[in-house]
C-alpha positions as CSV (number, residue, x, y, z in Angstrom):
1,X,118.8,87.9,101.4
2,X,118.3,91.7,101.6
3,X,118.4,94.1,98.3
4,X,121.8,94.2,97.1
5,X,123.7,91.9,98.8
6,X,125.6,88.9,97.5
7,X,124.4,85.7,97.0
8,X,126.2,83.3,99.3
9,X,126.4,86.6,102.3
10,X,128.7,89.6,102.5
11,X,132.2,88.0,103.1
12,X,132.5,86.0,99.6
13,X,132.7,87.5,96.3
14,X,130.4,87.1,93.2
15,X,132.7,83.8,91.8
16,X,131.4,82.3,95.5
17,X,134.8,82.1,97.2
18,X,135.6,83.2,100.4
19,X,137.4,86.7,100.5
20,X,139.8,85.9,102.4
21,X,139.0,86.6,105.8
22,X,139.6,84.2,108.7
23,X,137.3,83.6,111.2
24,X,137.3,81.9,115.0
25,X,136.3,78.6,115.2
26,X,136.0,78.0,110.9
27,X,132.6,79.7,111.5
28,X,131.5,82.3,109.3
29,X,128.9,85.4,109.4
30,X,125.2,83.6,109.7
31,X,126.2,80.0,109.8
32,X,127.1,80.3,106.0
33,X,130.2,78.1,104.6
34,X,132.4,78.8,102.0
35,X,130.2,79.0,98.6
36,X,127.5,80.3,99.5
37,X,123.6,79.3,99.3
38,X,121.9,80.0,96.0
39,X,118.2,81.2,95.9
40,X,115.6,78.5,96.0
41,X,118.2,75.9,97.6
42,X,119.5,75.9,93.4
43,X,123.4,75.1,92.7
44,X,125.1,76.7,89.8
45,X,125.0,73.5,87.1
46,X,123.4,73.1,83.7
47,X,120.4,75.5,83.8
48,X,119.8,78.8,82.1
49,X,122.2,81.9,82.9
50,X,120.1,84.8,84.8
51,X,121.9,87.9,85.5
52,X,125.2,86.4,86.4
53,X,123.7,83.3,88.1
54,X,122.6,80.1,86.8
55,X,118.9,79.6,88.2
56,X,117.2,76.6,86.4
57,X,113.5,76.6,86.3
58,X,113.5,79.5,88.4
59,X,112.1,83.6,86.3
60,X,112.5,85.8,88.9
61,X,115.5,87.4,89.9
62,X,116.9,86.1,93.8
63,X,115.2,87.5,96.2
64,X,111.7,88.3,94.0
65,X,108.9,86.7,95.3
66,X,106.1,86.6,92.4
67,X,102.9,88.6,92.7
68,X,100.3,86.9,94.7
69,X,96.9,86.6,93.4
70,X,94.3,88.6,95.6
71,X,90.9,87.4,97.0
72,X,87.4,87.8,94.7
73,X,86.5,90.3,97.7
74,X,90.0,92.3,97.3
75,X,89.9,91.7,93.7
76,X,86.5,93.5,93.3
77,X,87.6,96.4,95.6
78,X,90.9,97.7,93.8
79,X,88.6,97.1,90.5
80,X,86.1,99.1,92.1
81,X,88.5,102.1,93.2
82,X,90.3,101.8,89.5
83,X,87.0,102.9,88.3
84,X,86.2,105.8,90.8
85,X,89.8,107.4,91.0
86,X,89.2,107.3,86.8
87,X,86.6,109.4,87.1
88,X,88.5,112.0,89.5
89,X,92.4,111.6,88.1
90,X,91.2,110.2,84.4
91,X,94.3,108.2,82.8
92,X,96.6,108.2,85.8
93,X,94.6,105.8,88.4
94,X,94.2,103.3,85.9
95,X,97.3,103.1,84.5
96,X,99.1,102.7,88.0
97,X,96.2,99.9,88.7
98,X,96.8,98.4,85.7
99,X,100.7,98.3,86.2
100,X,100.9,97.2,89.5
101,X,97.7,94.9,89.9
102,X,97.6,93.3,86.3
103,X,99.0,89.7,87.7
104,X,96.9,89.6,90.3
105,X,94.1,88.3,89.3
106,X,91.8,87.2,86.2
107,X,88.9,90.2,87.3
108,X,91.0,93.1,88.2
109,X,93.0,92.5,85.0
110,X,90.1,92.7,82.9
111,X,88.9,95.6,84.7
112,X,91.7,97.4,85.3
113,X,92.7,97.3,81.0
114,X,89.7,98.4,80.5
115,X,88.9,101.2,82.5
116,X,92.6,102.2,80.9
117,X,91.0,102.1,77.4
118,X,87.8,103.8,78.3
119,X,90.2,107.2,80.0
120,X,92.4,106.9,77.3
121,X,90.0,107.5,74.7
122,X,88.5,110.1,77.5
123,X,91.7,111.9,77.4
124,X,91.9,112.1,73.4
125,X,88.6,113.7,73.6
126,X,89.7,116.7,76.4
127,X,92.4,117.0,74.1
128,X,90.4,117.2,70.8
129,X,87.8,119.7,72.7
130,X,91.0,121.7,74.0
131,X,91.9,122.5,70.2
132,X,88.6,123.3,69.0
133,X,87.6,125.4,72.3
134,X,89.0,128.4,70.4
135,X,85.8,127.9,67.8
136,X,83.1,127.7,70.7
137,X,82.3,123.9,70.0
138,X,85.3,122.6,72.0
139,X,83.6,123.4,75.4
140,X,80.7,121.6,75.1
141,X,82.9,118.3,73.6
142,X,84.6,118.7,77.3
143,X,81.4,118.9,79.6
144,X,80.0,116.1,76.7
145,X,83.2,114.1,77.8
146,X,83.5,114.5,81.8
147,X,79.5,113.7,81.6
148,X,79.8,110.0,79.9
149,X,83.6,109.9,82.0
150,X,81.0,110.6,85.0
151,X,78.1,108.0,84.2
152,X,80.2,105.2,82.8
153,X,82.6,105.3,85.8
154,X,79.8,105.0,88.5
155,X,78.4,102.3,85.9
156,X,81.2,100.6,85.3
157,X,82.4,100.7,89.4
158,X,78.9,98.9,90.7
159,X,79.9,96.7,88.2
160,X,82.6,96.1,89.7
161,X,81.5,95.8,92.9
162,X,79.0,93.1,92.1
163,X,81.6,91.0,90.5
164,X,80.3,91.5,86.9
165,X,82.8,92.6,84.0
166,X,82.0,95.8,82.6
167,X,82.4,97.0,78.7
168,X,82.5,100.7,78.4
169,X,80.6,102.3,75.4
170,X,82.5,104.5,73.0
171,X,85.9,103.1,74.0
172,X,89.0,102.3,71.5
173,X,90.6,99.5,72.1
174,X,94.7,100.3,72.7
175,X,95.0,97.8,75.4
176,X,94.1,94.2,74.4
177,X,93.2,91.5,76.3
């Protein structure tokens, strides 16, 4: 079933009947009958309502297939280029990875959350050496910050690469685990 069509094809309406329209031989559009197919083979009955349809057992809307974990070896690479595009883009590679890759795996969770954490606190320090660059000192808490963002990063991404988990130093925990 394609995004934003019917359950049960194109010629029925939501309710599951037929609209109306006659066709040669009783045959309808793709072999389909009258009422439809429901996703996962499930017919409307006792289960839980979802969005207008009754899918027992079933937490993903129709046509939703559920993330599928990655491989150690692809697991260790998007972990590995969560840390590196941290050090170039700060908060915004690791908050993508950490969206989009979080329930794919065990590793690249852990990694990706905390790589988030570590640029996060990174980010409140530009920001804190931003205001006080107006008194002189701010500067040097900026080149202090992009040279631990620099070291940890390359730390934390052969980390990475070797399969270990990685703990960055001087990092606030917003994210738990």
């Amino acid at each position: 079933m394609s995004y934003g069509q019917e359950p049960g094809g194109p010629e029925q309406h939501r309710d599951g009947k037929p609209d109306g329209r006659q066709y040669p031989g009783g045959q309808y559009p793709g072999g389909q009958q009258p009422g439809g197919q429901y996703p996962g083979g499930q017919q409307p009955g006792n289960g839980q309502q979802y969005g207008g349809w009754e899918r027992p057992g079933q937490q993903y809307p129709a046509g939703y297939q559920p993330p599928q974990p990655m491989t150690p070896e692809d697991q260790r690479l998007w972990a590995t280029l969560t840390h590196v595009g941290g050090i170039f883009f700060n908060i915004l590679v690791p908050l993508v990875a950490y969206l989009v890759l979080r329930d794919r795996g065990q590793f690249v969770r852990e990694h990706t959350r905390v790589a988030l954490n570590f640029h996060i606190t990174m980010a409140i320090a530009y920001f804190a050496g931003g205001l006080t660059s107006v008194l002189g000192v701010g500067f040097l808490v900026i080149a202090a910050a992009a040279i631990v963002s620099i070291v940890f990063g390359i730390m934390a991404a052969i980390a990475a690469n070797q399969g270990q988990f990685y703990k960055y130093p001087l990092s606030i925990e917003f994210i738990k685990p």
